[in-house]
C-alpha positions, 0 to 999 in steps of 0.5 A: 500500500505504501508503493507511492512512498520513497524509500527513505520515507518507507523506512520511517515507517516502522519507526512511528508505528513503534512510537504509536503502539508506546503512546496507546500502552501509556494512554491505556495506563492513565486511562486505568478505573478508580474502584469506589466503594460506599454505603447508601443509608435513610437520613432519618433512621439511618439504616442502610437502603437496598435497591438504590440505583449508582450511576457514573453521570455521563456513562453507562455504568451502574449498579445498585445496592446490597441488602446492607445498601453498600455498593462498588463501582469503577468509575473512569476518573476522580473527576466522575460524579455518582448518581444515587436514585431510588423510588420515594427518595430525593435524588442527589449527586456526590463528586468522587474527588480523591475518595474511594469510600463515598456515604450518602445519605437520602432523604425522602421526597415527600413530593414523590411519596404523595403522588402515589396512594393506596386505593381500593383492595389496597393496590396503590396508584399514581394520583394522576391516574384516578378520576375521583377524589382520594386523601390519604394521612401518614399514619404518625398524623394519628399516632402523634398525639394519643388516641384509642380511637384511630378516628378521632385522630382524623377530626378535621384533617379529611375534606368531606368527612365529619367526626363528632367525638362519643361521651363514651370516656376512654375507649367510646366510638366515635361518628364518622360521616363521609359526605353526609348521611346517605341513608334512613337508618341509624347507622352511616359509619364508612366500611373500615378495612385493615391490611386488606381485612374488612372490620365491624365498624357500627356505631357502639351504642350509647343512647341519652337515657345512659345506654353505655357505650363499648366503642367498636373494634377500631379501638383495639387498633394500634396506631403506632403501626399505621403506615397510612391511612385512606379515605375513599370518599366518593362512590367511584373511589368506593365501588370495588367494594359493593354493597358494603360501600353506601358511606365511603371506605377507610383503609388503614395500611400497617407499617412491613419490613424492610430489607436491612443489615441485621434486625432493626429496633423501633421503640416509642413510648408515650405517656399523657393525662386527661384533665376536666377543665371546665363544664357549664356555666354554672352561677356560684351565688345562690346555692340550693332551695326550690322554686318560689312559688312551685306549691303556691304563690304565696309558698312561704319558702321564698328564693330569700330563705332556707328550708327549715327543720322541725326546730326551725334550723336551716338545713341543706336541700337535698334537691338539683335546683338551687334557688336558694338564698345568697351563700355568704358562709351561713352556718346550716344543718348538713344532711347527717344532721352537723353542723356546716357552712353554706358556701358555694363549690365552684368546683364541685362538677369537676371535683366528682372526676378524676385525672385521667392517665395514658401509657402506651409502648410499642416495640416493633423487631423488622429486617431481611433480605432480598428474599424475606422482609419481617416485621414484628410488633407489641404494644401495650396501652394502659388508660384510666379514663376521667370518670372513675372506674373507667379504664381500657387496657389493650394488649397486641402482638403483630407479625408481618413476613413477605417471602420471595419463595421464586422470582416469580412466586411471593408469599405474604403473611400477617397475623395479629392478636389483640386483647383488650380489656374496658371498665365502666364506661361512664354513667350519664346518671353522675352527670345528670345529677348536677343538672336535676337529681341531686346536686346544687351549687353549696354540694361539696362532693369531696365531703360527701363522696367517701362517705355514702355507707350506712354502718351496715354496709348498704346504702343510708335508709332512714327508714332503717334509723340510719342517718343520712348521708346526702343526696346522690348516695346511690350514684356513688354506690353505682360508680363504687361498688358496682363494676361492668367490664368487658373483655375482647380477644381478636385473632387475625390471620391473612396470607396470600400469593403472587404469582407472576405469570409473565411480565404482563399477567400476574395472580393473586391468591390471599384468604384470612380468618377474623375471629372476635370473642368478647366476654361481659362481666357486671358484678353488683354488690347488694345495696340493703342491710348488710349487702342483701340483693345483689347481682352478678351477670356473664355473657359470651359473644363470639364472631368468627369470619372467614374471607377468600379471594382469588384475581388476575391481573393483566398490565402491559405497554401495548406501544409508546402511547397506550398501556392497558390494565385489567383484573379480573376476580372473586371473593367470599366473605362469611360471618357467624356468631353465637352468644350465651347469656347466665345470671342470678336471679333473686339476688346473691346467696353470699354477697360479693361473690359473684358467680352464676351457682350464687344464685339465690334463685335458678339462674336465668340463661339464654342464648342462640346464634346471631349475624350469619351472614354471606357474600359471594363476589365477582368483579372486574376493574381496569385502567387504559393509559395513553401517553401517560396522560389521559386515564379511564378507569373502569369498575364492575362488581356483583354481590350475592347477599345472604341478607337479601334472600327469602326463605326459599332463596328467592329474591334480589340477593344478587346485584351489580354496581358500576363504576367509570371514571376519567382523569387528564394530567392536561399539564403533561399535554399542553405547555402551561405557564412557568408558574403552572406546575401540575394540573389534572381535571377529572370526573366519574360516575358510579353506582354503590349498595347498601345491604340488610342486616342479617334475619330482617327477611327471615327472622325464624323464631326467637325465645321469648325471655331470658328465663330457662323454666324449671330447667325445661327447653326455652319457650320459643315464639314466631319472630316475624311480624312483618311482611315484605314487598315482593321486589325487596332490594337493596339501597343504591346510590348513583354518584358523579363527581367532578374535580381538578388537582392543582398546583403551582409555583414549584408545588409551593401551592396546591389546590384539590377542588371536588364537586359530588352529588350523590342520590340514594334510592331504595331506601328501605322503609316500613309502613305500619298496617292494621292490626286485623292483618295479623301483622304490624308493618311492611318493609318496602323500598322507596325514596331518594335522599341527595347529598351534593356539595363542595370539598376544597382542600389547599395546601400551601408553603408560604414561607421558606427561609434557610432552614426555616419552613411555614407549611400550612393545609386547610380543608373545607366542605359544604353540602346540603341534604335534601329528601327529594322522594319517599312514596308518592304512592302510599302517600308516605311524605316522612320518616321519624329519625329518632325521638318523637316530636309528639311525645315524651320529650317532644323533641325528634328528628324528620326525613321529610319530603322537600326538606332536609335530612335531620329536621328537628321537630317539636309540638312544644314551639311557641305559639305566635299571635299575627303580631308575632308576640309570644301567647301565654297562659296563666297558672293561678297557683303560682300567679304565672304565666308560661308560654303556650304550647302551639299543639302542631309539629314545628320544625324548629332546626336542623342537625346538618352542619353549614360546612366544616374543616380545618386549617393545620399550620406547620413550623419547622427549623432544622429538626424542630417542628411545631403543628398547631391544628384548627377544627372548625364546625359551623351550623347544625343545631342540637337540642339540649337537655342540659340548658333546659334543665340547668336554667329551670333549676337555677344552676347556671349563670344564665339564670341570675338575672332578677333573682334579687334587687341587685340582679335587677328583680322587681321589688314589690309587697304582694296581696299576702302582705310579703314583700319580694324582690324577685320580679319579672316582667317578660316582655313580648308575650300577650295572653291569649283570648279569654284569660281571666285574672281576678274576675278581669279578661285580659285576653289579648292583653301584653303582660306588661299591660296587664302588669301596668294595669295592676291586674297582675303581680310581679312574677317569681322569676323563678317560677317563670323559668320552671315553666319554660323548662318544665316536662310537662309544660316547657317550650322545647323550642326554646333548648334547640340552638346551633353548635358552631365551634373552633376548637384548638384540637391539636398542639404538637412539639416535636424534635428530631435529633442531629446524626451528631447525637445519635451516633454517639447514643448509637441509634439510628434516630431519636425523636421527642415530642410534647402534645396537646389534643382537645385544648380549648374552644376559640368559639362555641355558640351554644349557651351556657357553655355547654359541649357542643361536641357532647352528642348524648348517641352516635347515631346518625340522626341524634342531635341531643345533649344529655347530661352537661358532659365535660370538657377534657384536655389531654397532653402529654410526650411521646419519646420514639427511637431505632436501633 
């Protein structure tokens, strides 16, 4: 090739060849790799982290981490620059240098976690992806501030969803409403699922008369081990889970184990108290004496003077009202018959309570590998409730194991024990009696409440010639010598499989058993001479169910536009019961022992089987993907519901409910401007059920009292007395929602706006027949209940200096329930709720048809004349006169709220952080037993005015020569037509006329407020006011320490925080300053406060640490 060359030049040749192959040999060694080795950890627990993706930038080169999350790559120079990325993290870059063992610590990016959330089946799903509305909380949101029930932890964070915290102490349920009340009946609790397991989430059961109230099961949940919680709000969201999702979803995912380098410890500890810190507004310058008046006008025990004994003494009433004189520290007879001082007791309702106190340590082991990742956890709470006796102790032990037993085949398995025990909820009848059983405003409880034994160990019966020992004796014997207790023991067990068949088409497998067995002890020591009487009663309840599942997933790219998912799937779900029931009878043979063979008389036992129910599912569900942007979601399912099917297995006990859905991430599509970070538009439709409980169709037989006769076979009786309609159904919904996700400057801004409106139809109602029929009602389906309404939810970081970070999330909804339908045919317009407008104590809630769910009616309203003047009537007796009753059903309020929310502000510097939580509620009214009763009998400060000259009474001698200062003249009332006072019609005639007149006497304000407050006469209209608060519902300080800290403790982390929940109320609009979140049930439909419950506070610190 070199023929052209000269020869002198060819001889050259070999020469710079040499010289080139040298240069190559040289470039080769400068060129040599530089090996460095390092370790990937979690900036906060310090644990090493697998998986993570090393790069060389600029290269192909790359790895990923050990289980230990060490790693060893070559790069090409010391100049090189790592890449380390992974899923949920921040990515970040370290410069080789002169280094050859790099550590990096990542941190999470909150950003990355939040697009991802946990949906139906607990399958999670890029935000972006769903076409409905969805909130998810970490799980620390609850837990960092101690709770028993986890759904109090939620007040206020959730748009759209309202929390009314129970009066059932330590351990009592809570109401939970997701987008308002979508149904007649009493119970609108949302389905709970946990780790894929479907909980009994029923409302627990405490009424106003004193019903007591057990909490459900979520109580027996350790939040601790909350990994996230989820709302699914709307039916779309909901709809996989059919029949049982009327009222939304919550599902609740538990904290798993993590691949790592030997087994990681997590240890946290909190401690609190719970204090009464106020009540109502009770006066504390009058103390106990009757009403003025109440035997007569001219009753000589006016509100100036004691009560005397036979030698003319003063003595203390033994009644709640407290009219009496001024106290002024008078020496007075005590009820045993000393001498004592008649002073007020500012503080005599909160010194009936106790301080409460909290303890709650859990411990979790976890580690792994790249085949097996565990987790094992233990807790214990230990919680003394404010009233006495009233204590909740819970014990849990959880194991979770995820195996990779091929790479294609995984097994998971979770099982968890729980054993709780809960003492005495509280008694409504000790809050009672300061409202108007016993107590008045000069009672002294600490003097009295150690002290209400009779010497023979019974209760003081002056009959017996024991000397008294107050009023409310028999209060204190129920709260000290009798105890009710209540023992749960709940065994879960769940595993499944996944078996990916190939990289498009995977199967799941997954089966668990929940099993309840609850045990109910009440012991009653004897309350006569030498504890004769006496009681003790046992019942055992168990509930066992079973589920199994089976699904087939398909997911594939079809090209670089469109990806295509599809399941499809079937389950079975399974509930039996049984119960027994033993006690004595007649009283007890040896008083204080207490089993069922001390019976004085035979026994008393029952027992049978409850709550069978079954559902068999079949459903599909999928998502079509194009370019990444725009999503359709699909859903179909069909249940066929034991609960629905006749006796001869006929009927509608199979059903389908639809869903579709459409989300577009528009910013992925269209250029927006530089501010516009993210924005998504989205819509859906579906359709959800709701169910029957178990035996409504065919309800069998039943036993007919709890009494076994003479050792015989129970006598059993026909249950049924209804009839059915021939097409009986289920409830439906039909539900569409439209919202946008939106979000700017960077993510520094966030605003997520739904709008929803759901009609439920078949409500399922009775219609009472004749008695001739040999039956008492007919159940049919009929009605149209619609809830629309508005949630906003803005997040927002206003302020970001250095480390210094202002974070704040608000949440905000409206919504209006309206009845648009019942049945037109049967001429049905309404549907009574609860209470009774026309009966006992006339106050109830209405389904009424063009009206709103929750009416509040009564026929113990005002009567108006045309001038809209109050018509009153006159009580010769006490020369009174009270507010006429109108006599016709009244609506004179709503239960429904306004709107709700909450506003969460954030501070945080460096490991510092502070979260100061707002919960507001606006509108919705309750009637209260306790205003009513607290004014008649003179308990509170709203009862001061004209009591005497100095509180502006009017001073006047009447006919019998007294004179009285009193006086009370209302104004705006007229007597109505033909009312004759001294032989003079004043009909028509305004009081104060009448009064000018000289036709009438100043009134005992006293007796006045009796009349507007009394059973029999009172104006119910008069209690029903709205409950709007603020509350301060959560304070919590919290401090991470610096790695420098840590390292030498030799922990991973370390965290202390200091909390305070229920704080106080900014606002509250009811008067007397009473509990607007005292709900005497938590029954939907309730809106009545009984028994002047107390304010709480509780704060503590929560020390948490991983090794």
């Amino acid at each position: 090739m070199f023929v052209f060359l000269s020869e002198q030049k060819r001889a050259i040749i070999p020469w710079l060849l040499g010289v080139f192959c040298l240069l190559l040999v040289n470039a080769s060694a400068f060129a040599q790799d530089i090996m460095v080795k390092g370790k990937v950890v979690d900036a906060e627990s310090k644990e090493g982290l697998i998986g993570v993706a090393v790069a060389v930038k600029g290269t192909a080169l790359g790895t990923v981490t050990d289980i230990e999350g060490q790693f060893s790559i070559k790069v090409p120079s010391s100049s090189a620059i790592l890449q380390f990325s992974a899923i949920g993290y921040a990515a970040t870059e370290e410069n080789v240098g002169n280094r050859t063992f790099v550590e990096v610590a990542m941190t999470e990016d909150v950003q990355e976690l939040e697009e991802v959330v946990v949906t139906a089946f607990g399958l999670k799903k890029e935000k972006k992806r769903l076409g409905y509305s969805v909130t998810e909380l970490k799980g620390s949101s609850i837990s960092d501030v101690q709770v028993v029930n986890p759904v109090d932890g939620l007040q206020g964070k959730v748009a759209g969803v309202q929390i009314t915290q129970g009066a059932g102490g330590s351990f009592g349920g809570s109401r939970i409403t997701i987008r308002g009340n979508s149904t007649l009946g009493s119970n609108t609790q949302p389905l709970f699922v946990v780790d894929g397991i479907i909980m009994e989430s029923s409302t627990s059961g405490g009424d106003m008369w004193g019903t007591s109230d057990w909490g459900n099961d979520l109580k027996n949940l350790n939040p601790d081990e909350f990994e996230s919680v989820t709302v699914l709000k709307g039916a779309a969201a909901a709809a996989l889970y059919g029949s049982r999702a009327l009222e939304g979803v919550v599902i609740i995912t538990s904290k798993k184990g993590k691949a790592r380098k030997g087994i990681g410890v997590n240890v946290s500890h909190s401690s609190g108290i719970s204090q009464v810190y106020d009540g109502p507004d009770f006066q504390n310058t009058y103390g106990g004496g009757f009403i003025a008046g109440y035997s007569g006008h001219d009753d000589p025990f006016d509100t100036r003077q004691f009560m005397t004994n036979s030698d003319g003494e003063p003595i203390r009433d033994t009644g709640a009202s407290s009219w009496g004189p001024r106290m002024e520290g008078q020496k007075i007879r005590e009820y045993d018959g000393s001498w004592g001082t008649y002073s007020a007791q500012p503080d005599n309702f909160k010194e009936l309570y106790e301080t409460g106190r909290s303890h709650n340590t859990s411990v979790a082991l976890s580690g792994g590998n790249e085949k097996t990742t565990y987790r094992a956890g233990y807790s214990n709470m230990i919680q003394k409730g404010v009233d006495p006796g009233n204590n909740f102790d819970r014990n849990s032990l959880q194991l979770s194991l995820g195996r990779q037993i091929t790479d294609r085949l995984r097994l998971d398995v979770l099982t968890n024990y729980t054993k709780s025990v809960a003492e005495n909820p509280p008694l409504r009848k000790v809050q009672r009696s300061f409202i108007y059983d016993y107590f008045p405003r000069d009672y002294d409880p600490n003097k009295w409440k150690d002290d209400y034994k009779a010497p023979h160990g019974g209760l003081p019966d002056t009959n017996n010639g024991d000397v008294s020992k107050g009023p409310g004796t028999s209060v204190y014997w129920q709260l000290y010598e009798e105890n009710r207790e209540r023992t749960e023991e709940i065994l879960r067990l769940k595993a499944g499989l996944t078996y990916q068949i190939n990289d498009w088409l995977t199967w799941t497998g997954e089966g668990y058993i929940d099993n309840k067995y609850t045990t109910y002890e009440e012991k009653k020591l004897g309350s006569k001479i030498n504890n004769a009487g006496g009681n003790y009663k046992v019942e055992n309840r168990r509930r066992e169910q079973t589920f199994a599942k089976t699904m087939l997933t398909f997911n594939k790219d079809l090209n670089q536009d469109w990806n295509v998912a599809f399941s499809v799937g079937g389950e079975s779900w399974e509930t039996k019961g049984r119960w027994s029931v033993s006690e004595t009878n007649g009283g007890l043979i040896v008083p204080g022992n207490y089993t069922i063979s001390n019976s004085k008389d035979k026994a008393k036992t029952n027992g049978g089987q409850e709550e069978n129910r079954k559902f068999i599912s079949a459903y599909y569900f999928g998502d079509v993907a194009w370019r990444n942007t725009l999503f359709l979601n699909f859903t179909g399912r069909n249940d066929w519901n034991s609960t629905m099917a006749y006796p001869d297995n006929t009927g509608n006990f199979s059903f389908f409910y639809p869903s579709v859905s459409l989300s577009w991430a528009f910013t992925e599509s269209i250029e927006m401007p530089s501010f516009f970070t993210f924005g998504k538009v989205r819509a859906s439709y579906a359709e959800v059920g709701n169910g029957t409980r178990a035996y409504l169709l065919s309800d069998g037989y039943k036993r007919t009292d709890e009494t076994k006769y003479e050792g015989t076979t129970p006598a059993y009786s026909y249950k049924s007395n209804r009839v059915f309609a021939e097409d009986f159904k289920p409830e439906r919904s039909k539900a569409i929602e439209f919202g946008a996700d939106l979000r700017f400057f960077e993510n520094r801004l966030g605003v997520d706006f739904t709008w929803f409106k759901k009609n439920t139809y078949d409500q399922i109602l009775s219609l009472g027949v004749p008695s001739y029929s040999g039956v008492s009602s007919m159940m049919f389906n009929a009605g149209n209940i619609e809830n629309k309404g508005i949630e906003i939810a803005v997040n927002a970081t206003p302020l970001i200096l250095g480390d210094f970070k202002w974070e704040v999330n608000f949440n905000y909804t409206s919504l209006q329930n309206k009845i648009i339908e019942l049945d037109d045919d049967l001429g049905i317009t309404e549907k009574s709720l609860s209470g009774n407008a026309t009966y006992g104590d006339r106050i109830g809630t209405y389904a009424i048809v063009g009206g709103n769910y929750g009416d509040m009616m009564t026929d113990a309203a005002y009567k108006y004349d045309d001038n809209g003047n109050v018509i009153v009537k006159w009580h010769g007796g006490a020369k009174s006169p009270y507010a006429a009753r109108n006599g016709e059903r009244t609506t004179v309020g709503n239960i429904m709220s306004d709107w709700y929310g909450g506003v969460t502000n954030t501070f945080s510097y460096k490991g510092l952080s502070m979260r100061v939580f707002l919960d507001v509620k606006m509108g919705g009214d309750i009637y209260s037993f306790t205003q009513r009763y607290g004014q008649m009998n003179g308990l509170f400060k709203s009862s001061l005015s004209y009591r005497d000259a100095e509180q502006g009474g009017i001073t006047w001698t009447s006919s019998n020569g007294k004179t009285y200062e009193d006086g009370y003249i209302p104004k705006g009332m007229v007597f109505e037509a033909e009312t004759t006072i001294n032989g003079v019609n004043v009909g028509g005639m305004t009081v104060e006329e009448a009064y000018e007149k000289g036709h009438i006497e100043p009134i005992h304000v006293s007796s006045f407020n009796y009349f507007l407050g009394s059973w029999s006469r009172g104006i119910v209209e008069e209690y029903v006011n709205e409950a709007s608060y603020v509350a301060l519902r959560e304070i919590v300080l919290s401090y991470r320490f610096p790695r420098s800290i840590t390292d030498k403790l030799r922990l991973n982390n370390l965290n202390v925080s200091l909390y305070g929940r229920n704080l106080g109320f900014l606002y509250n609009s009811l008067p007397d300053n009473i509990n607007p979140e005292a709900n005497a049930s938590n029954n939907a439909s309730d809106a009545f406060e009984y028994g002047a419950t107390p304010y709480v506070r509780n704060y503590g610190f929560k020390v948490s640490f991983g090794l």
